[in-house]
DOBAVO-915505 format. One record per residue (C-alpha): residue in one letter; x, y, z. Coordinates in nm, 4 decimals. Example, Ala and Ser with C-alpha at 12.3 -4.5 7.8 and 13.67 -1.06 7.14 Angstrom:
BEGIN
+------+----------+----------+----------+
! rest !        u !        v !        w !
+------+----------+----------+----------+
!    A !   1.2300 !  -0.4500 !   0.7800 !
!    S !   1.3670 !  -0.1060 !   0.7140 !
+------+----------+----------+----------+
//
This chain:
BEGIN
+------+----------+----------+----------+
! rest !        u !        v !        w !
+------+----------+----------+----------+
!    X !   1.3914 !   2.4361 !   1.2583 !
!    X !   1.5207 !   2.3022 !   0.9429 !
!    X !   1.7550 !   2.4448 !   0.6779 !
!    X !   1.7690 !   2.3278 !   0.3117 !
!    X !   2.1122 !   2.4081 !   0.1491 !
!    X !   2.0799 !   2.3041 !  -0.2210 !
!    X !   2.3806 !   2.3148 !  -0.4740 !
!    X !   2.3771 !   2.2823 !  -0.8442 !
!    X !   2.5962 !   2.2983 !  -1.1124 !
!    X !   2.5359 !   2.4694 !  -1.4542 !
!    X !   2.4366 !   2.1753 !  -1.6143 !
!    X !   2.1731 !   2.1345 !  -1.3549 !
!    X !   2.0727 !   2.5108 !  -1.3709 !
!    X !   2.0084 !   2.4294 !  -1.7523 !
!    X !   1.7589 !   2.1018 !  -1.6337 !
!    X !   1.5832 !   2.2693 !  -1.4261 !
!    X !   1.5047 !   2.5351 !  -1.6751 !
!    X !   1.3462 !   2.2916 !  -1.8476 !
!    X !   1.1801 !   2.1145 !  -1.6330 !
!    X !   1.0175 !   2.4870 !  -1.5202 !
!    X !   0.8971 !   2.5611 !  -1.9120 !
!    X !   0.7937 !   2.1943 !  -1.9116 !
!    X !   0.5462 !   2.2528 !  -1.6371 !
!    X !   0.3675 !   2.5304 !  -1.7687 !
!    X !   0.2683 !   2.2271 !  -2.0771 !
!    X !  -0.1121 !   2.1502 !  -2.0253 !
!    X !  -0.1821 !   1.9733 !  -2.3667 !
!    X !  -0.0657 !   1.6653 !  -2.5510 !
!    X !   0.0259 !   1.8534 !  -2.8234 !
!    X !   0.2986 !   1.9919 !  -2.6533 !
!    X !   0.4598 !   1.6666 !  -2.5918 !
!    X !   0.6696 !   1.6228 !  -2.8843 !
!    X !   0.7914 !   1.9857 !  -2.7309 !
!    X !   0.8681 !   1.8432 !  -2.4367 !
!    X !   1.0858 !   1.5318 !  -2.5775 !
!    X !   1.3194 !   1.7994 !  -2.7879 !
!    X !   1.3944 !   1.9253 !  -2.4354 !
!    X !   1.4499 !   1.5854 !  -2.2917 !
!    X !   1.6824 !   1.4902 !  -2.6052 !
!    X !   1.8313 !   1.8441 !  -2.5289 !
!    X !   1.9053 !   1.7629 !  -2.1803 !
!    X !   2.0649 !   1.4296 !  -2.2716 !
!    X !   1.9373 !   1.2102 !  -2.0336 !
!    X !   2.1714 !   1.3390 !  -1.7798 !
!    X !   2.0966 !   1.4035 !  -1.3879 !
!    X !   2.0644 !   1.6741 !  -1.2161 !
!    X !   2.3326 !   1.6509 !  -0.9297 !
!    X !   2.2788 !   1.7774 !  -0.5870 !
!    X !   2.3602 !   1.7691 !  -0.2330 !
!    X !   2.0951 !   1.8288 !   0.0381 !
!    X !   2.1473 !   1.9017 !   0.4269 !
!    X !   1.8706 !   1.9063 !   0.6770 !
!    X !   1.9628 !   1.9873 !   0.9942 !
!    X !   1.6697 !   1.9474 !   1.2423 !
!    X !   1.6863 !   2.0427 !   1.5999 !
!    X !   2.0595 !   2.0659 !   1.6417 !
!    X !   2.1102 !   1.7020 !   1.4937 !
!    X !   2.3205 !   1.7249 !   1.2162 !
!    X !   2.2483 !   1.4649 !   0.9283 !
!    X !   2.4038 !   1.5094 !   0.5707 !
!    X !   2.2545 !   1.3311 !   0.2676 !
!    X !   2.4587 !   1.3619 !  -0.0351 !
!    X !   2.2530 !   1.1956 !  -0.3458 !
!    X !   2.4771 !   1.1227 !  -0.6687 !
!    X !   2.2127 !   1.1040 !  -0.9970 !
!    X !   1.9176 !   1.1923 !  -0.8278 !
!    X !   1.6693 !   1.2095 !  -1.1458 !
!    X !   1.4001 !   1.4154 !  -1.2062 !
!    X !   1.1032 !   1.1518 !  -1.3437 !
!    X !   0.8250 !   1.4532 !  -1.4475 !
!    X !   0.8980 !   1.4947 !  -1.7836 !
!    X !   0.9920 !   1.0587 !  -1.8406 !
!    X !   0.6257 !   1.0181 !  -1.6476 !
!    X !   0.4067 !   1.3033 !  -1.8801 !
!    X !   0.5250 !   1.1277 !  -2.1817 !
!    X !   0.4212 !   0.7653 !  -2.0634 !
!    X !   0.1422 !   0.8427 !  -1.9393 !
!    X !   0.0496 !   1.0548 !  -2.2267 !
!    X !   0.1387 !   0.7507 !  -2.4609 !
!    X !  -0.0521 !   0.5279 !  -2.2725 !
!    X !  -0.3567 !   0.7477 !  -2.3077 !
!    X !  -0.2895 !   0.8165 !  -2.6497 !
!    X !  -0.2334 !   0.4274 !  -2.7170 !
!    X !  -0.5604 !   0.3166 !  -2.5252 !
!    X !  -0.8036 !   0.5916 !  -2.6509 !
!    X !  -0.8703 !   0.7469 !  -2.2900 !
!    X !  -1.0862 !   1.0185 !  -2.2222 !
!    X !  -0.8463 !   1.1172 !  -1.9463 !
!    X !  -0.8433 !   1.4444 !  -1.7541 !
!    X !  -0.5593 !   1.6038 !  -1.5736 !
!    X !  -0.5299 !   1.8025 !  -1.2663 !
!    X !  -0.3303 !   2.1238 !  -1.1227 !
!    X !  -0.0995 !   1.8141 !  -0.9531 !
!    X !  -0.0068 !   1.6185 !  -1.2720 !
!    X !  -0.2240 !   1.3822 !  -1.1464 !
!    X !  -0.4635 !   1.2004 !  -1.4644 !
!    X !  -0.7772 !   1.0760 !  -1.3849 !
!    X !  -1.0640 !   0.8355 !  -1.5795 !
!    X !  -1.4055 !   0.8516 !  -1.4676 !
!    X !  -1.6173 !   0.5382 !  -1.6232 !
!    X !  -1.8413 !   0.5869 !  -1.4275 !
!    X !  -1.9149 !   0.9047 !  -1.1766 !
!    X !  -2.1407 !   0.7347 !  -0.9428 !
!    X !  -2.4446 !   0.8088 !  -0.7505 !
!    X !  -2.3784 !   0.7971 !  -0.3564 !
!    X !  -2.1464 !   0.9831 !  -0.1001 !
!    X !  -1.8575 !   1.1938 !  -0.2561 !
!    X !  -1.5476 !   1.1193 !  -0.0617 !
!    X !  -1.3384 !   1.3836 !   0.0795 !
!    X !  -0.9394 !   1.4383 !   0.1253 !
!    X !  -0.9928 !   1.3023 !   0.4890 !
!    X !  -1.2469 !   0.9990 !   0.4287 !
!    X !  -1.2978 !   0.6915 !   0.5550 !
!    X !  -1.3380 !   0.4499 !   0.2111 !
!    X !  -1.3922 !   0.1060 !   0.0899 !
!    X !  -1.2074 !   0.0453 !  -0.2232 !
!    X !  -1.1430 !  -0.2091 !  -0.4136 !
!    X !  -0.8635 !  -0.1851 !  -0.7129 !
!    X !  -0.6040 !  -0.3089 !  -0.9461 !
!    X !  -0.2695 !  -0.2029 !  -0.9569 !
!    X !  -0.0453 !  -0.2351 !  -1.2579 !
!    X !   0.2366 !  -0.0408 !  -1.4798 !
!    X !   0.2115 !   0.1151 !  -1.8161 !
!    X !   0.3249 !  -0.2485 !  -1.9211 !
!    X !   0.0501 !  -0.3952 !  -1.7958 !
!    X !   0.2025 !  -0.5903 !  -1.5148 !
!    X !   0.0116 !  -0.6191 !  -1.2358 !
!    X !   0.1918 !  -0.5281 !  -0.8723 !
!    X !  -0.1015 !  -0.5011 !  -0.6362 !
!    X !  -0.4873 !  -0.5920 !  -0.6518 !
!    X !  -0.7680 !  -0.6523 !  -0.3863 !
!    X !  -1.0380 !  -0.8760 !  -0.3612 !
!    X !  -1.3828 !  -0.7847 !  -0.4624 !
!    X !  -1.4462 !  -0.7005 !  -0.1249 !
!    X !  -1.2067 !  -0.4038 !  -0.1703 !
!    X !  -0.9789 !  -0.2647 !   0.1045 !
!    X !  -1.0249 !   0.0019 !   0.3911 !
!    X !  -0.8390 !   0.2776 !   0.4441 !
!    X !  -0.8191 !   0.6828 !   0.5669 !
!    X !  -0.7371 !   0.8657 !   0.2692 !
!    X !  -0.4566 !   1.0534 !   0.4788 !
!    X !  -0.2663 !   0.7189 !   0.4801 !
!    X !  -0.1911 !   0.6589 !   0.1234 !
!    X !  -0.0066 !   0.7536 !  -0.2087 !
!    X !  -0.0706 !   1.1449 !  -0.2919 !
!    X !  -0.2205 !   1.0232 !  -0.6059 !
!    X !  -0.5142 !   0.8081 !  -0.4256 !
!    X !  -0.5695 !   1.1056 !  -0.1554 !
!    X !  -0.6311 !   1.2866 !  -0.4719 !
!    X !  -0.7831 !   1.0736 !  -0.6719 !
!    X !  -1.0442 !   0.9136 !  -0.5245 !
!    X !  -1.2298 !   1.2380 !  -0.4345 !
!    X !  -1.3829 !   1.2491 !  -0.8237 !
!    X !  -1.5821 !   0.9688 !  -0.7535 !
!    X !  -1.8897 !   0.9237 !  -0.5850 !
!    X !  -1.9999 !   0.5752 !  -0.3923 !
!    X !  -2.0865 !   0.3339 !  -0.6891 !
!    X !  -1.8356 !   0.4811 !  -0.9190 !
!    X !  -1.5424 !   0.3714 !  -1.1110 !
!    X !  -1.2555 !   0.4481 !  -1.3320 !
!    X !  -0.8572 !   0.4644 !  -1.3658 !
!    X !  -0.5900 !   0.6666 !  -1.2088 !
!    X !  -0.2887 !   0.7831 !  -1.4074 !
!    X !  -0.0705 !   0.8213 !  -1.1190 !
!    X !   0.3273 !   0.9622 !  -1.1959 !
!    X !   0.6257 !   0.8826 !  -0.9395 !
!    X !   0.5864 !   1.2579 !  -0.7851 !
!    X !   0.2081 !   1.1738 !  -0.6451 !
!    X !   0.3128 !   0.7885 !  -0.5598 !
!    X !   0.6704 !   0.6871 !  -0.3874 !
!    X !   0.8589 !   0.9491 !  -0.6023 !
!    X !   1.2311 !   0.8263 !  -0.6326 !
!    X !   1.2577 !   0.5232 !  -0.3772 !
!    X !   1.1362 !   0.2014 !  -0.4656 !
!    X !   0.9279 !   0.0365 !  -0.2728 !
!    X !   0.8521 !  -0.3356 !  -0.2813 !
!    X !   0.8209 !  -0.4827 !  -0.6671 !
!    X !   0.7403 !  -0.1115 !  -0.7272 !
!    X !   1.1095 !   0.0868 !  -0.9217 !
!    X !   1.1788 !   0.4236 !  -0.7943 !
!    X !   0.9766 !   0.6923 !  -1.0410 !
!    X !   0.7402 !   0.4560 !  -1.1880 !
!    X !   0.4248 !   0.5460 !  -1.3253 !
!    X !   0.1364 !   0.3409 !  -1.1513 !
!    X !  -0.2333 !   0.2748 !  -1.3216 !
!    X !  -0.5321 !   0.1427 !  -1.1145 !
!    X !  -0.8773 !   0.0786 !  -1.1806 !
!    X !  -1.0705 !   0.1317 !  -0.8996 !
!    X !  -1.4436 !   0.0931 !  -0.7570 !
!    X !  -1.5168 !   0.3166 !  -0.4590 !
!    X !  -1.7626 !   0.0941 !  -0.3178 !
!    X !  -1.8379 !   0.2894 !   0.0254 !
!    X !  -1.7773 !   0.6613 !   0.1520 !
!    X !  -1.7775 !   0.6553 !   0.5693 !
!    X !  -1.8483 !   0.9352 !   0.8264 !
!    X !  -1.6162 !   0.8058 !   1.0482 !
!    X !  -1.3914 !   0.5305 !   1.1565 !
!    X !  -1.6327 !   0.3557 !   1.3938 !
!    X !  -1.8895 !   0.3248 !   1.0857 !
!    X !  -1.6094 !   0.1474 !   0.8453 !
!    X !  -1.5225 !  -0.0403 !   1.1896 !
!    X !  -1.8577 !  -0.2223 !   1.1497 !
!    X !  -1.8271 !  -0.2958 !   0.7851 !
!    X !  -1.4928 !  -0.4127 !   0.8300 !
!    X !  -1.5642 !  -0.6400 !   1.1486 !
!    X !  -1.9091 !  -0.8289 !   0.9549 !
!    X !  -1.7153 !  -0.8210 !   0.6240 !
!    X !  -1.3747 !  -1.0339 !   0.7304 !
!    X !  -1.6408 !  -1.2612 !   0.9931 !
!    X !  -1.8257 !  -1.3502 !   0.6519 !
!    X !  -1.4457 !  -1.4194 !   0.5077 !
!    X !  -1.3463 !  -1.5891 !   0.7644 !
!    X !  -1.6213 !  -1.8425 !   0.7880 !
!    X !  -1.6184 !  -1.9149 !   0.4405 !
!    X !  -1.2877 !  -1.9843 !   0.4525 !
!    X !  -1.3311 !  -2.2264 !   0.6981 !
!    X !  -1.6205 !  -2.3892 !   0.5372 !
!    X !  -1.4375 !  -2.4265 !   0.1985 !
!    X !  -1.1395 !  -2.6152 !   0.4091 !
!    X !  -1.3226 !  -2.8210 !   0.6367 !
!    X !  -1.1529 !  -2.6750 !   0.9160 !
!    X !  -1.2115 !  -2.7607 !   1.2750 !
!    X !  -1.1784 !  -2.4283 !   1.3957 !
!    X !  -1.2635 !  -2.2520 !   1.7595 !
!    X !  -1.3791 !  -1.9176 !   1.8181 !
!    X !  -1.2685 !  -1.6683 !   2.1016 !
!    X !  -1.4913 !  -1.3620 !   2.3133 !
!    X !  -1.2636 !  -1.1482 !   2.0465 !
!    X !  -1.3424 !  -1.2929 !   1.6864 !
!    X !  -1.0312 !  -1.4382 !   1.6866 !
!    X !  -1.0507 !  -1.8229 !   1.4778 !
!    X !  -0.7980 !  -2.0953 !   1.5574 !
!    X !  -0.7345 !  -2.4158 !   1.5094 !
!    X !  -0.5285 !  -2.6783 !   1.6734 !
!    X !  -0.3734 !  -2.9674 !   1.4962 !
!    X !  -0.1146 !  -3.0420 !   1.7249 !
!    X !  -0.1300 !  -2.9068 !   2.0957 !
!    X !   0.1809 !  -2.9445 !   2.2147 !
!    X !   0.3462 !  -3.1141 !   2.5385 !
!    X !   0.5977 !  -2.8400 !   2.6458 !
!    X !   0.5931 !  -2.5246 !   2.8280 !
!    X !   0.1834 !  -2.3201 !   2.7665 !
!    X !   0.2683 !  -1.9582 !   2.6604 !
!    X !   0.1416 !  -1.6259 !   2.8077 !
!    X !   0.0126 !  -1.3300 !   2.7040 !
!    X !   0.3990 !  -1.2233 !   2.8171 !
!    X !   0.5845 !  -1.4749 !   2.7274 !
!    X !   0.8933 !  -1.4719 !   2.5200 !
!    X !   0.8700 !  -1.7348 !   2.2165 !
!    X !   0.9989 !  -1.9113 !   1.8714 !
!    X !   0.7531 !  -1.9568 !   1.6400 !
!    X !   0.7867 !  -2.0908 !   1.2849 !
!    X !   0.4830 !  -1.9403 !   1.0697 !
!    X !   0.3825 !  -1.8873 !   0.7253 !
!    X !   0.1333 !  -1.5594 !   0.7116 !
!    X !  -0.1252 !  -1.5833 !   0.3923 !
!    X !  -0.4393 !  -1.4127 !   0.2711 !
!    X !  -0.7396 !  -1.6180 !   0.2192 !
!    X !  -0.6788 !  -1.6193 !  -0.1127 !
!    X !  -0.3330 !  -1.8043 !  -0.0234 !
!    X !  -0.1296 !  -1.5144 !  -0.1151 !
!    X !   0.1768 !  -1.5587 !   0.1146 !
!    X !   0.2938 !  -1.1921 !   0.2292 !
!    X !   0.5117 !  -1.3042 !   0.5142 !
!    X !   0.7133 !  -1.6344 !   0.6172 !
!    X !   0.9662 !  -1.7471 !   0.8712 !
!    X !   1.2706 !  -1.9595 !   0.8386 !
!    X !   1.2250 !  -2.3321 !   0.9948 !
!    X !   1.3671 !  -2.2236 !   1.2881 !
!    X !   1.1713 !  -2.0027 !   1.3693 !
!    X !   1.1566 !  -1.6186 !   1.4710 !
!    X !   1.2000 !  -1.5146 !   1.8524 !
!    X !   0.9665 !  -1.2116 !   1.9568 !
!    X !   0.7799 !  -1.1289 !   2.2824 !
!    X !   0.3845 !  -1.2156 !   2.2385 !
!    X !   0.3110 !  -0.7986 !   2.4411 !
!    X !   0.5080 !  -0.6858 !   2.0923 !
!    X !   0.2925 !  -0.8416 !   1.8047 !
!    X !  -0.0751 !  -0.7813 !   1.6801 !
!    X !  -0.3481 !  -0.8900 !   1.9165 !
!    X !  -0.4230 !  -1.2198 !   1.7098 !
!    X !  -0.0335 !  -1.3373 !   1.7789 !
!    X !  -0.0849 !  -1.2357 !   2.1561 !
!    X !  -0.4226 !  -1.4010 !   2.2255 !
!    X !  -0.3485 !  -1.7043 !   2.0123 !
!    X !  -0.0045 !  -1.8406 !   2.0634 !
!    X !  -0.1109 !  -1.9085 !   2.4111 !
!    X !  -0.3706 !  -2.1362 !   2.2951 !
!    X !  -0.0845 !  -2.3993 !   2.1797 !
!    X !   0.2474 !  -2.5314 !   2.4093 !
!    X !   0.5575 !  -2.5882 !   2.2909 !
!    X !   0.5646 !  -2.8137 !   2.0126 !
!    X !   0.2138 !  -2.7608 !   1.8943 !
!    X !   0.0919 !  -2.6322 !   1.5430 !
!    X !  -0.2262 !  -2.5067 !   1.3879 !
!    X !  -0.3637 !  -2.1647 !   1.2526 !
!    X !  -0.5078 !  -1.8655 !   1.3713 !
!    X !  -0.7384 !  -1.6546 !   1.1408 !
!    X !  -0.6881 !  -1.3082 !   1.2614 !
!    X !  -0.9752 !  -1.0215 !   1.2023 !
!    X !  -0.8147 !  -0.6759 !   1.0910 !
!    X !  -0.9164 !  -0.5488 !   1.4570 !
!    X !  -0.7210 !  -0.7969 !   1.5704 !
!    X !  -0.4089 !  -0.7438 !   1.3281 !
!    X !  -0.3579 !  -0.3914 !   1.1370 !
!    X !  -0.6969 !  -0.2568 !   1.1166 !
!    X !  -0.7711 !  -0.0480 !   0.8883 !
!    X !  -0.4083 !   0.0668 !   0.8014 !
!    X !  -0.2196 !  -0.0712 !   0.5582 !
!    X !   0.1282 !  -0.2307 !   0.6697 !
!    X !   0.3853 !  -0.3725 !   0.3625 !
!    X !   0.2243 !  -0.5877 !   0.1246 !
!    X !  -0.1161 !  -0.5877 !   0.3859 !
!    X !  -0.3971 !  -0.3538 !   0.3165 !
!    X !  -0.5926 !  -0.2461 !   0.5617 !
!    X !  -0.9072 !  -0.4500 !   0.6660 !
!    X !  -0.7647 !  -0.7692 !   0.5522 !
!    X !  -0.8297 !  -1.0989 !   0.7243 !
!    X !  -0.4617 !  -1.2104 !   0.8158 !
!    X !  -0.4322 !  -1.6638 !   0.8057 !
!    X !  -0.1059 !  -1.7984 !   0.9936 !
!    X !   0.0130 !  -2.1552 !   0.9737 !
!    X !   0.2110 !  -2.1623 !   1.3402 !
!    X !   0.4526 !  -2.3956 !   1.5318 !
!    X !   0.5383 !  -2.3321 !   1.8811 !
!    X !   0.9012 !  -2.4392 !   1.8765 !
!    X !   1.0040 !  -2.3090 !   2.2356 !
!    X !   0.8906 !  -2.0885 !   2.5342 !
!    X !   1.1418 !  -1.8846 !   2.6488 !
+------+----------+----------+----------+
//
């Protein structure tokens, strides 16, 4: 059971009144509207204090400034339109959409497997996220409201932009390069609409082999692969202790994309984690080195995050890691 005790003083009262006769605004003429309230309001925060309590534990959250981004986002995103000429439509969620082009295959659903590949960038222009060509995997239940959402006017084959504001993304909190109640714009390609998981599986598992190998070709790598599709390769072997499966190690690593991107790195020393508490690439292939050794291991998404994405890793990708074995423990 959870109770929501909410407490807000007069100037906040007056806010929110806005904010309510703000929502009811469906056209861009009403925008200019909309700033007289903002200028009205004077920029100034709605304060608040919010207690959950949930199943007898008690935990008290008092926010100072919390701010209210909906009527800040409608008016970017309504310049941005306005200052890029986009036939952009907007739904019952504030969400606003650009279809370029509808497409001709599978219509995804709220709960769909997809293959999508995108570019993710601010009303500025700067870029904070993009894929490859090859496009990411994902369930649509495991991302921003605004891509659950979104993606469902296209069909396979089609294309366009999503206006997405901070309510429908990561709201107040920021999150990576990403400020707390930013707008976000992608341009996206929904290449492929799945039945179900073990379908993308397949597509995933051919798509990152195909990676993989080219990767290897275009280094001239002397690389080994296991029973599991894991790749490695062994510069230096080592002349210490082997590791298992269980062991507890230090490993120094750098963790890349094939596209070099670095998303993760350790310091020199090392990091000290138990190889039955990392992905199944880590598990399987720091045992193929003893202490002292180095090489990499090209890890498959089933062998790493699948189709989830985790941080800066979308799902499906194809995870490279430069590794030293600097002790078993």
């Amino acid at each position: 059971m959870a109770e929501l005790i909410v407490s807000l003083s007069s100037e906040g009262i007056r806010k929110l009144m806005y904010f309510a006769i703000f929502a009811r605004l469906k056209k861009y003429s009403d925008i200019k509207q909309a700033r007289r309230w903002q200028n009205k309001s004077n920029n100034k925060p709605m304060k608040y204090t919010l207690v959950i309590i949930v199943l007898a534990l008690f935990v008290s959250c008092s926010k100072e400034k919390e701010k209210d981004y909906i009527v800040e986002n409608e008016i970017e995103i309504a310049d941005y339109i306005a200052k890029h000429n986009l036939d952009a439509k907007k739904s019952n969620t504030g969400l606003y959409y650009v279809v370029d082009e509808a497409g001709t295959g599978k219509e995804a659903s709220l709960n769909s497997y997809v293959n999508v590949a995108y570019k993710g960038y601010f009303t500025n222009e700067r870029v904070f996220d993009e894929s490859n060509s090859d496009g990411v995997f994902t369930n649509l239940q495991q991302v921003i409201k605004g891509w659950t959402e979104g993606i469902t006017y296209f069909k396979e084959g089609g294309s366009g932009k999503l206006l997405v504001p901070a309510h429908l993304a990561y709201g107040n909190s920021t999150t990576g390069t990403i400020p707390g109640g930013s707008v976000l714009v992608f341009d996206i390609k929904l290449i492929k609409v799945y039945k179900e998981y073990k379908d993308m599986e397949t597509d995933i598992k051919a798509k990152n082999e195909k990676e993989i190998t080219d990767y290897i070709a275009v280094h001239d790598l002397d690389a080994k692969k296991s029973d599991t599709g894991l790749y490695y390769v062994i510069d230096e072997p080592g002349i210490g202790k082997e590791a298992t499966a269980n062991s507890n190690v230090t490993v120094a690593y750098k963790g890349y994309f094939t596209n070099d991107k670095v998303f993760d790195q350790s310091h020199s020393s090392g990091s000290t984690f138990n190889l039955n508490g990392v992905i199944k690439g880590w598990t399987e292939g720091i045992p193929h080195f003893k202490e002292g050794g180095s090489g990499k291991l090209l890890v498959p998404a089933h062998l790493a995050y699948g189709n989830s994405s985790h941080g800066p890793i979308p799902g499906g990708s194809v995870l490279i890691f430069d590794i030293k074995l600097i002790s078993v423990n």
